[in-house]
C-alpha positions as CSV (number, residue, x, y, z in Angstrom):
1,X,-41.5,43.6,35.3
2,X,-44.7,41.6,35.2
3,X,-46.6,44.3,37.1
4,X,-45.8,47.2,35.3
5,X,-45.4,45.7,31.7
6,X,-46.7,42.1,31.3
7,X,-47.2,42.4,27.4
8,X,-43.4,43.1,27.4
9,X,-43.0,39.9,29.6
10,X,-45.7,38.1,26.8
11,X,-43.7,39.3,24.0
12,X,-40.0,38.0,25.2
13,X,-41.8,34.8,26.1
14,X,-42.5,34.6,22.2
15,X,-39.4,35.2,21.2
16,X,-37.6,33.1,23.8
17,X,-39.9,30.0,22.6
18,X,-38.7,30.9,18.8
19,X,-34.9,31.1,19.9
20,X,-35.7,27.7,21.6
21,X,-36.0,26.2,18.4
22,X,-32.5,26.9,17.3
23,X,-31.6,23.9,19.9
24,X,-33.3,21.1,17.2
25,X,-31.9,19.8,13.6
26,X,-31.1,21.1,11.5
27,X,-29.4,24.1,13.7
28,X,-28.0,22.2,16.7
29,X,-27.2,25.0,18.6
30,X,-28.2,23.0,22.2
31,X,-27.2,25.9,24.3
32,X,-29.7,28.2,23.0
33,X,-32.9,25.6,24.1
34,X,-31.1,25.5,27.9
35,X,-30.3,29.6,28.2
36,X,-34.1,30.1,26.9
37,X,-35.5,27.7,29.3
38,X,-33.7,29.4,32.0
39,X,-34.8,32.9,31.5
40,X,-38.8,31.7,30.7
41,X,-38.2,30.2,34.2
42,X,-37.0,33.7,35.3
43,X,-40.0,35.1,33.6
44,X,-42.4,32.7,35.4
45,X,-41.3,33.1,38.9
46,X,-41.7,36.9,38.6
47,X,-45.6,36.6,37.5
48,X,-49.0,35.4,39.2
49,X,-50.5,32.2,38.1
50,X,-52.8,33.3,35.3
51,X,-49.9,35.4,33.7
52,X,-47.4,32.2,34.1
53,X,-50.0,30.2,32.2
54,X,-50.1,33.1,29.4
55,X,-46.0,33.2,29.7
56,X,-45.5,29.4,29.2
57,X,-48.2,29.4,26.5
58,X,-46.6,32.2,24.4
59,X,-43.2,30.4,25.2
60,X,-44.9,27.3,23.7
61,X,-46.4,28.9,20.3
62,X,-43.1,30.8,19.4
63,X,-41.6,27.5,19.8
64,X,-43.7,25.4,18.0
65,X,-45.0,27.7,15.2
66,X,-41.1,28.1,14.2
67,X,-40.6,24.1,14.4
68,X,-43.5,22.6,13.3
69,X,-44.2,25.1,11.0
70,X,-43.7,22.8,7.8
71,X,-47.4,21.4,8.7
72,X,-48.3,24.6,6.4
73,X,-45.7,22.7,3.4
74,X,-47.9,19.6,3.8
75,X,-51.4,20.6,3.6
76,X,-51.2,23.4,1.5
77,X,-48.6,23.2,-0.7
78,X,-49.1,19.1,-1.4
79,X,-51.9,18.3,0.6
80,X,-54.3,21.0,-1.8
81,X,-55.8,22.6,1.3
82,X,-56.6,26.1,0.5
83,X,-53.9,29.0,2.0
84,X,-56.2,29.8,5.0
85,X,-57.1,25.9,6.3
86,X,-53.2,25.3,5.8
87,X,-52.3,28.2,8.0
88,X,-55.3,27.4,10.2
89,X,-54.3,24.0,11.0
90,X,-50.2,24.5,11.8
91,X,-51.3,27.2,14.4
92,X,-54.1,24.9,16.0
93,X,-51.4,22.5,16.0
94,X,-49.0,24.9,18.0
95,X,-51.8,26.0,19.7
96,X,-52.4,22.7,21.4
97,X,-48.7,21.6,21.6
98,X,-48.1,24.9,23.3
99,X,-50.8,24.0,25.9
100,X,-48.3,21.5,27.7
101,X,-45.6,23.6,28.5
102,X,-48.3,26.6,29.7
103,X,-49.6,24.0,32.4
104,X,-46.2,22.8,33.3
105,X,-45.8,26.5,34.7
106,X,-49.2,27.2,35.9
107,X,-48.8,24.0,38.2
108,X,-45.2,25.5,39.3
109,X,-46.8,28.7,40.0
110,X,-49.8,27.3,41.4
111,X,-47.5,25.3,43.9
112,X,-45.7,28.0,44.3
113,X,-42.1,26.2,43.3
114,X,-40.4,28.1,41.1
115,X,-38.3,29.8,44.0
116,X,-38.9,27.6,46.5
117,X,-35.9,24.9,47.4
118,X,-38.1,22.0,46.2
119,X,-38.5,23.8,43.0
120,X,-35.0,21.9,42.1
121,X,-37.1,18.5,42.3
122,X,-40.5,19.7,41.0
123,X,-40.0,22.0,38.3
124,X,-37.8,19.6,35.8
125,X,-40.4,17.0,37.1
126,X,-43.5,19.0,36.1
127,X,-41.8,19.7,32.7
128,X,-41.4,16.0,31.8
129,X,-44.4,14.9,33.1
130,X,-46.4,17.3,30.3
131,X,-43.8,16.1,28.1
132,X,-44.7,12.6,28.2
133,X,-48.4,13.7,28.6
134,X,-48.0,15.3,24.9
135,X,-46.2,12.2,23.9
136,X,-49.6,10.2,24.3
137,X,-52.3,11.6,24.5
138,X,-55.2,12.9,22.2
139,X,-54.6,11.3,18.7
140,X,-52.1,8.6,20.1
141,X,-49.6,11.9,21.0
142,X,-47.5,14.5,19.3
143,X,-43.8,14.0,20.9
144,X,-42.1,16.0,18.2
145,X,-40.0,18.7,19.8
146,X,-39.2,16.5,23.2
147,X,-36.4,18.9,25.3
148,X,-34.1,15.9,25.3
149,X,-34.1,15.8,21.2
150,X,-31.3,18.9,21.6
151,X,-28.8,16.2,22.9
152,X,-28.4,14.1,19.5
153,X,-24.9,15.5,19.1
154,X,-23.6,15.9,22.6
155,X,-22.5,13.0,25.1
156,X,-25.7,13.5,27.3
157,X,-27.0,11.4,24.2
158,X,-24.9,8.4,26.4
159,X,-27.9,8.7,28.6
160,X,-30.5,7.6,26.0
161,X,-30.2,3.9,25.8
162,X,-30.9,4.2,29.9
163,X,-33.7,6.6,30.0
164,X,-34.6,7.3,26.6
165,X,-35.1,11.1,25.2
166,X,-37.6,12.0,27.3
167,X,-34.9,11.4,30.3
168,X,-32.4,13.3,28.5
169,X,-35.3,15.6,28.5
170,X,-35.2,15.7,32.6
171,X,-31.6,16.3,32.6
172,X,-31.9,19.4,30.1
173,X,-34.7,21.2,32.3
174,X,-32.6,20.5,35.5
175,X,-29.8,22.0,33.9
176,X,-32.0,25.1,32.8
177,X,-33.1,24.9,36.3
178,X,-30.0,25.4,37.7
179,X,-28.8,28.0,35.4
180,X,-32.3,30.3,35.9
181,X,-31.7,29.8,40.5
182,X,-27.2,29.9,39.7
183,X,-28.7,33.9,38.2
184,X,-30.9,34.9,41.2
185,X,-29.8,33.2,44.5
186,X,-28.0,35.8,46.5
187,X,-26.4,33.4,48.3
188,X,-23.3,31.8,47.8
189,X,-23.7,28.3,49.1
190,X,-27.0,28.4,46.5
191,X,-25.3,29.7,43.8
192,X,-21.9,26.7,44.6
193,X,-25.4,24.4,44.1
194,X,-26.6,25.8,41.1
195,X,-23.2,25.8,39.5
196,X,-22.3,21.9,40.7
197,X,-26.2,21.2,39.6
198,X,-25.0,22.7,36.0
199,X,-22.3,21.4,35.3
200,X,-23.3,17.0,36.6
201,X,-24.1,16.9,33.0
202,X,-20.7,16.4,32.3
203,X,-20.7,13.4,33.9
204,X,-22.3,11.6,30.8
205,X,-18.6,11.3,29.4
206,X,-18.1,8.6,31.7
207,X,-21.0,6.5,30.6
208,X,-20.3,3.8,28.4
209,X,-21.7,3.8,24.4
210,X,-25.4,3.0,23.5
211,X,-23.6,0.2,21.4
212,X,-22.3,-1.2,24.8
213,X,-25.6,-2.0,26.2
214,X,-26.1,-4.2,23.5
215,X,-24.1,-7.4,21.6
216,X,-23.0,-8.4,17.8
217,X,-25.4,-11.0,16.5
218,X,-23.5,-12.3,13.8
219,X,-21.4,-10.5,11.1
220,X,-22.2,-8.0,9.4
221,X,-24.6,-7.7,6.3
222,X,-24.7,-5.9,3.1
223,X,-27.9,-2.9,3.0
224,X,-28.5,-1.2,0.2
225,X,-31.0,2.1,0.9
226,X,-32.9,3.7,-2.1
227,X,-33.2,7.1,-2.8
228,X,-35.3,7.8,-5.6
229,X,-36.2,11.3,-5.2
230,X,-39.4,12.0,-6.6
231,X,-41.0,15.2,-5.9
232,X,-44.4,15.1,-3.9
233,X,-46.0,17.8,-6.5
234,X,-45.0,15.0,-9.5
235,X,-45.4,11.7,-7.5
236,X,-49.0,11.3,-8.3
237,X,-49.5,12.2,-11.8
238,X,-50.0,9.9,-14.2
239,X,-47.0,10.3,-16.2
240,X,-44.7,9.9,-13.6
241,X,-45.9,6.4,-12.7
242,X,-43.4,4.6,-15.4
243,X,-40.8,6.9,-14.3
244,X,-41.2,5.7,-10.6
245,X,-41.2,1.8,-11.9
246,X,-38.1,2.8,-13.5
247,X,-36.3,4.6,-11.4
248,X,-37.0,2.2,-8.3
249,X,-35.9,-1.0,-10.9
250,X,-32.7,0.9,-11.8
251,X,-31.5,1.7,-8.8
252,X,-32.0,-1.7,-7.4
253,X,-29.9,-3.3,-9.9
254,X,-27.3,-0.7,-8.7
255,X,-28.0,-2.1,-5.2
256,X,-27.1,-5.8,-5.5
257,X,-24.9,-7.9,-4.0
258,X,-26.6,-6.5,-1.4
259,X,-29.0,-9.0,1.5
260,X,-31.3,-6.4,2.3
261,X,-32.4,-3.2,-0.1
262,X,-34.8,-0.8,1.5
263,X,-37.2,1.2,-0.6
264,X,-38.9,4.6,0.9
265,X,-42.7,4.6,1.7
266,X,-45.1,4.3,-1.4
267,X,-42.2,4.2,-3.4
268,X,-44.9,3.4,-6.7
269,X,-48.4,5.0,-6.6
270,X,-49.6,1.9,-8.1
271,X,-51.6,-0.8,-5.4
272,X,-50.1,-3.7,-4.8
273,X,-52.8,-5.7,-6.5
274,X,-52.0,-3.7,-10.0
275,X,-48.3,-4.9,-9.9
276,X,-48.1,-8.2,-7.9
277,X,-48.4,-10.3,-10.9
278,X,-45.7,-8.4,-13.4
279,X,-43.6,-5.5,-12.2
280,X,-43.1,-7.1,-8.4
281,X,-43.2,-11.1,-9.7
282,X,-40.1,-10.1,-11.7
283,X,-38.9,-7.7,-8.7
284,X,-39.5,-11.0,-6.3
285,X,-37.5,-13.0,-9.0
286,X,-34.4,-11.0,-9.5
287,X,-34.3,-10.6,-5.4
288,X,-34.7,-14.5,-4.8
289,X,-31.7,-14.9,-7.5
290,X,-29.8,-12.7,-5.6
291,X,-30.3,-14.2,-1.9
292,X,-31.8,-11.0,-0.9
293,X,-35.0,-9.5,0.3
294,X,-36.1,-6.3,-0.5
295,X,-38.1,-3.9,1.2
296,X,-40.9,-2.3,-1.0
297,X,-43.1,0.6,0.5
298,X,-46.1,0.6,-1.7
299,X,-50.3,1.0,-0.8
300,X,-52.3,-2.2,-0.3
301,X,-56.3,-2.3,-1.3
302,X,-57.8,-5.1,0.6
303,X,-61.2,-5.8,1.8
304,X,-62.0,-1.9,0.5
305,X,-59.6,-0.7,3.3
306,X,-56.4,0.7,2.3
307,X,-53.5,0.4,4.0
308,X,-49.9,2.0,4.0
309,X,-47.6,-1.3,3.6
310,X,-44.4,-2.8,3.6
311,X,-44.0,-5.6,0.9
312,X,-40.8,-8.3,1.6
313,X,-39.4,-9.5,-1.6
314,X,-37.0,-12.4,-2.5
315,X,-34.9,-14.6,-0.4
316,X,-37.7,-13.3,2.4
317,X,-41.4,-13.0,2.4
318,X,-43.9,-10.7,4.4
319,X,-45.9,-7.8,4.8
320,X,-46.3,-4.8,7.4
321,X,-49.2,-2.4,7.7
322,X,-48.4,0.7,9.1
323,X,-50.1,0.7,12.8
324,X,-49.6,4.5,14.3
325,X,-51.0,6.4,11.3
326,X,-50.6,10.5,10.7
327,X,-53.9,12.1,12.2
328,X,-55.7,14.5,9.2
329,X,-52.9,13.5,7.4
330,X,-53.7,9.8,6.5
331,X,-57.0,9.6,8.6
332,X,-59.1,12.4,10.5
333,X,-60.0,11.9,14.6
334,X,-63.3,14.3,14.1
335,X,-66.8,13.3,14.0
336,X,-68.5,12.3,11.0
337,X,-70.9,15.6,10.7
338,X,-67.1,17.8,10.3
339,X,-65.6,14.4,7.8
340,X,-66.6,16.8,4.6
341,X,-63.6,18.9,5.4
342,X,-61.9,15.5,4.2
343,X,-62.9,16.8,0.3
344,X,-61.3,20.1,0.9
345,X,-58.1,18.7,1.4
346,X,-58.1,16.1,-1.1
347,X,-54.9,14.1,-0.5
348,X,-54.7,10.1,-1.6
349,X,-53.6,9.7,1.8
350,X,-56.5,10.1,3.5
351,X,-58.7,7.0,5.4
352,X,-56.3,4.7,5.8
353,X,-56.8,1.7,7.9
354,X,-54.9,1.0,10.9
355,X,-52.3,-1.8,11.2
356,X,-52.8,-4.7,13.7
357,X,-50.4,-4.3,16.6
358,X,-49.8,-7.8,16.6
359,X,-47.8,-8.2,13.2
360,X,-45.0,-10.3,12.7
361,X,-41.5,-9.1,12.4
362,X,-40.1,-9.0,8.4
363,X,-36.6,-10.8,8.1
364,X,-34.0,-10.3,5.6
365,X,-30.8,-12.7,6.0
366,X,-32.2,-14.6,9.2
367,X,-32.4,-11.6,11.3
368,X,-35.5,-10.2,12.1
369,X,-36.5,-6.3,11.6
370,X,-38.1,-3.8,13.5
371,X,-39.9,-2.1,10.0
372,X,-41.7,1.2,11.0
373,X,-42.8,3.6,8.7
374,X,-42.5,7.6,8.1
375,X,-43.5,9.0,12.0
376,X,-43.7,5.9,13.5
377,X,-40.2,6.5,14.4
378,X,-40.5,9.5,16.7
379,X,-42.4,7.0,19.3
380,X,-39.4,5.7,21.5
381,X,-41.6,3.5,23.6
382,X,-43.9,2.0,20.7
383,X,-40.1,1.3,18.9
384,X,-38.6,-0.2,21.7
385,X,-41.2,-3.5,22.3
386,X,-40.4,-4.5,18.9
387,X,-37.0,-3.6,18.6
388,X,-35.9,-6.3,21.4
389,X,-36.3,-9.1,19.4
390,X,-35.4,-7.7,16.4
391,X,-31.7,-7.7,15.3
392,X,-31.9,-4.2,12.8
393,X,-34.1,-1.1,12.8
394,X,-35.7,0.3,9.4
395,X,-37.3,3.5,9.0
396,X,-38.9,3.7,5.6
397,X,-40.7,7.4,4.7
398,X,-41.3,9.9,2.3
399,X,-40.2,13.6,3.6
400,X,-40.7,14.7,0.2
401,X,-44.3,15.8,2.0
402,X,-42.0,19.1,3.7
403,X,-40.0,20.0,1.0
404,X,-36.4,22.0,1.9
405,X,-37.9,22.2,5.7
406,X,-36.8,21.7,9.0
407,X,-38.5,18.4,9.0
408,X,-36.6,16.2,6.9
409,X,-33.8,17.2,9.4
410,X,-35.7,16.6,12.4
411,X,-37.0,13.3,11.3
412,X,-33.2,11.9,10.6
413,X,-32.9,13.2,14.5
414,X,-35.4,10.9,15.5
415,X,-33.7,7.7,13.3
416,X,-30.5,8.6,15.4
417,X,-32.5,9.2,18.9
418,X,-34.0,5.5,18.5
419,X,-30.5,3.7,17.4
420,X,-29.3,4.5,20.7
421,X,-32.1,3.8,23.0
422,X,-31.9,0.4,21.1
423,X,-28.6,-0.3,21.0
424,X,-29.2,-1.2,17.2
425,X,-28.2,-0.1,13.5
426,X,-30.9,2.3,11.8
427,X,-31.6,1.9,8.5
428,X,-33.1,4.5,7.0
429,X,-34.9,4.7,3.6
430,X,-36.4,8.5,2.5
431,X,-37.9,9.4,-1.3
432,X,-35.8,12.7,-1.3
433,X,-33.9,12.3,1.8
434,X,-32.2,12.0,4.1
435,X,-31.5,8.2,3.8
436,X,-29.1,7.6,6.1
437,X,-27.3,4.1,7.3
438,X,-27.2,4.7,11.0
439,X,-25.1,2.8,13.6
440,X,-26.0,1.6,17.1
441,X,-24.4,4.5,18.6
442,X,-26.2,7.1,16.5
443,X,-23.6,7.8,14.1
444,X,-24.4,8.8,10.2
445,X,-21.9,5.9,8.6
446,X,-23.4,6.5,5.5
447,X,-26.1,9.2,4.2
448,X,-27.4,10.7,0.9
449,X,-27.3,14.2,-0.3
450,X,-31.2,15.9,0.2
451,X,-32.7,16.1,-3.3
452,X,-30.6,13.4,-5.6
453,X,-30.9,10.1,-7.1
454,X,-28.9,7.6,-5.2
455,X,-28.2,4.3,-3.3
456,X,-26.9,4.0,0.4
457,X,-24.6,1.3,0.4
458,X,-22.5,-0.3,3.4
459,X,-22.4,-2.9,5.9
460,X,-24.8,-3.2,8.8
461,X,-23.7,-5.1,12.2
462,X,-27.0,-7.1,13.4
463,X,-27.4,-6.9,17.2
464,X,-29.2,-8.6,20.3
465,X,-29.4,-8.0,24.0
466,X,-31.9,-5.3,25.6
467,X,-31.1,-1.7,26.9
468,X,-32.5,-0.5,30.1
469,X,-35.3,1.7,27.9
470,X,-35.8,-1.3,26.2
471,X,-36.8,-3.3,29.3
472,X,-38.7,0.0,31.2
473,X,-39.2,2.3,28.4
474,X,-40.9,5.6,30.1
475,X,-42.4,4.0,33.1
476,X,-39.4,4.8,35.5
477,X,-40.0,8.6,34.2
478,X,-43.7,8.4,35.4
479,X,-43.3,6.9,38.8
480,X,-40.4,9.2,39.4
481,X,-42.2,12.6,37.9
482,X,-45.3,11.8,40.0
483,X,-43.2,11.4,43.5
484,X,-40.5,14.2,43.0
485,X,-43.9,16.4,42.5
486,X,-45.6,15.0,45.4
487,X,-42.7,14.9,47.4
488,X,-41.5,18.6,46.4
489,X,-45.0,19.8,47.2
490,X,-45.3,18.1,50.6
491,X,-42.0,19.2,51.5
492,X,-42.8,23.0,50.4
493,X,-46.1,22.9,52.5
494,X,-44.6,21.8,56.1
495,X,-41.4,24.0,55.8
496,X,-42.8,27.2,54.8
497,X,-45.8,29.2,56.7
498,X,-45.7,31.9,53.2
499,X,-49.3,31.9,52.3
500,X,-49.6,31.1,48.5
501,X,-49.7,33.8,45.8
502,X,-53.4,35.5,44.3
């Protein structure tokens, strides 16, 4: 079909990137991701290199375009960028996420494994390896979108406290693997293989829980998360900055006996050295009298940097600045002749300084908290250093930036993909939603409705003890992707005399 119609072959490659999507939050629909996987594989071994490239690229845009496409919602719509910089900037985006999974079949097509027998070890391996690849690199890495995200909701999700989501990832593109060779081996004992290859995933059931990797520390607390809804388009006017004092003080109130209440990120617009002596000296007061610490996301003006910070109020005292901050969202990787592009989009969240990587942990009722803010969660491996000595996760953020998106969705995903590659309780703090109170085993115990005023309430279980991610994090991924490559290749070289493909 490549021969005699490659834009045909371009075009379902598109569309099978943009069904691909229907696999993540909010749709869920797993199956979809694997089948589409499968028949871009199909696509792929049918083509030369150069038109595998342009396959797995198209694959990649229609994929990202449809589930990143809320990048548009930010900068336009809130950040004040005009229509065409907004649309400009989500398809670069796409463009450049879309560039991993285009190599991950060029190098399977260039090796020449996407039929061959050590295809089954190279293939998922080359996919994973990009994967993590996108995960890091340029701008500190872009994992959104990871394969193994689809598994949230199913029991491969059993495999993420051992290998984390970008193993979950590997088992998903084995399983697409298998499905794509189970459709074209003619013969039988390949196709018995494929089917036994497909259906290992099942094998997860027997795994124990994320929660059993890990122990109780103590009984459980009290949490209180606050919703406060304030839209993004009135969160900066002036008018609305009583409103937020307000809203944040009442809710609060509605919060105690509660150890631990959890703001969002920048809940007030207002620095911390505008309120520390009135508004937060009565906030620090009331929390004290309470035995409780509270969590206050608010900006920080120090030494003429600003920073995006977590306050501890009350029973507990401290501060976190956020460390892995949003590139051209709150600071812009370009050179400084391009930095007047920063005026165009005119957002307060622009330049912010980064936070030290060596920061104490907050504490709220003697147990210490790993405290990330807005994306910071979707980096498993950044998470899990400071989640083993920490006894809680909290994610505090404001999706209020997307609006009725995908990405509120996607980012509660996240919450739930990093409770059970810690074995810990997520609790989760979001201006319009979705706070959630999460368990160690990824479970939504409590949540709020998208969009309302409320306050989270329930008991949190503190925990201790490390998970196998916690201890290796993505390191066995590497080692392993780099010698299942190698090893498929060598192997593919001695046993075959077929001269490689123009």
């Amino acid at each position: 079909m490549m021969a005699s119609r490659p834009w045909a072959a371009a075009a379902i490659a598109l569309v099978l990137g943009a069904i691909a999507t229907l696999g993540f939050a909010p749709h869920g629909q797993w199956y979809l991701t694997v089948i589409s996987l499968a028949l871009l594989f199909g696509l792929a071994a049918r083509a030369t290199r150069g038109r595998a490239l342009l396959i797995g690229g198209l694959f990649g845009l229609g994929h990202f375009l449809t589930g990143v496409y809320w990048i548009y919602i930010s900068t336009h719509v809130y950040g004040g960028a005009p229509q065409w910089l907004g649309a400009l900037l989500t398809l670069a985006l796409s463009a450049y996420l879309a560039a991993y999974p285009a190599l991950a079949l060029w190098l399977a097509a260039r090796l020449d494994l996407l039929r061959a027998p050590s295809g089954w070890a190279a293939v998922p391996a080359l996919w994973v390896l990009l994967e993590l690849a996108r995960a890091s690199l340029l701008w500190d890495g872009m994992p959104w979108l990871s394969l193994g995200e689809i598994a949230v909701d199913t029991p491969l999700a059993r495999l993420l406290p051992i290998a984390g989501v970008h193993g979950v990832s590997w088992v998903v593109a084995l399983a697409a693997y298998a499905l794509y060779r189970f459709a074209v081996e003619p013969a039988r004992a390949s196709r018995v293989v494929a089917a036994l290859v497909l259906l290992a995933p099942l094998a997860s059931f027997a795994l124990p829980r994320p929660s059993s990797w890990t122990q109780p520390a103590g009984e459980a607390i009290e949490v209180a998360l606050v919703q406060a809804n304030i839209r993004q388009d009135e969160k900066w006017l002036p008018a609305m900055r009583a409103e937020a004092l307000s809203r944040h003080w009442r809710l609060t109130q509605q919060a105690w006996p509660a150890a631990l209440v959890v703001w969002p990120e920048v809940a007030l617009t207002q620095p911390l050295h505008q309120l520390r002596d009135s508004y937060l000296a009565d906030l620090d007061r009331e929390a004290a009298e309470h035995q409780a610490t509270v969590l206050a996301g608010l900006l920080v003006i120090e030494d003429k940097a600003h920073y995006n910070s977590v306050i501890a109020l009350g029973a507990s005292q401290g501060r976190y600045d956020k460390r892995h901050l949003v590139p051209f969202g709150e600071y812009f990787p370009i050179p400084a002749f391009l930095r007047p592009i920063m005026d165009v989009l005119d957002t307060p969240y622009s330049d912010f300084a980064f936070g030290a990587d060596d920061q104490p942990l907050l504490t709220a009722a003697g147990h210490a908290l790993e405290t990330s803010i807005c994306f910071e969660d979707v980096f498993g491996d950044e998470i899990r250093v400071r989640a083993r000595e920490s006894a809680f996760l909290v994610n505090m953020t404001n999706d209020a930036w997307f609006a009725d998106s995908a990405a509120p969705h996607q980012h509660l995903a996240f919450s739930r993909l990093r409770a059970m590659e810690n074995g810990r309780w997520m609790l989760r703090a979001a201006n319009t939603g979705i706070s959630a109170l999460i368990d160690a085993d990824g479970n939504l115990v409590q949540r709020a409705r998208q969009f309302e005023m409320e306050v989270v309430r329930g008991a949190a279980e503190p925990r201790t003890g490390w998970t196998p991610y916690q201890r290796w994090g993505n390191a066995p991924l590497w080692a392993l992707g780099w010698v299942a490559t190698a090893g498929a290749v060598l192997w593919r070289r001695r046993n075959t005399a077929k001269p490689a493909r123009p």
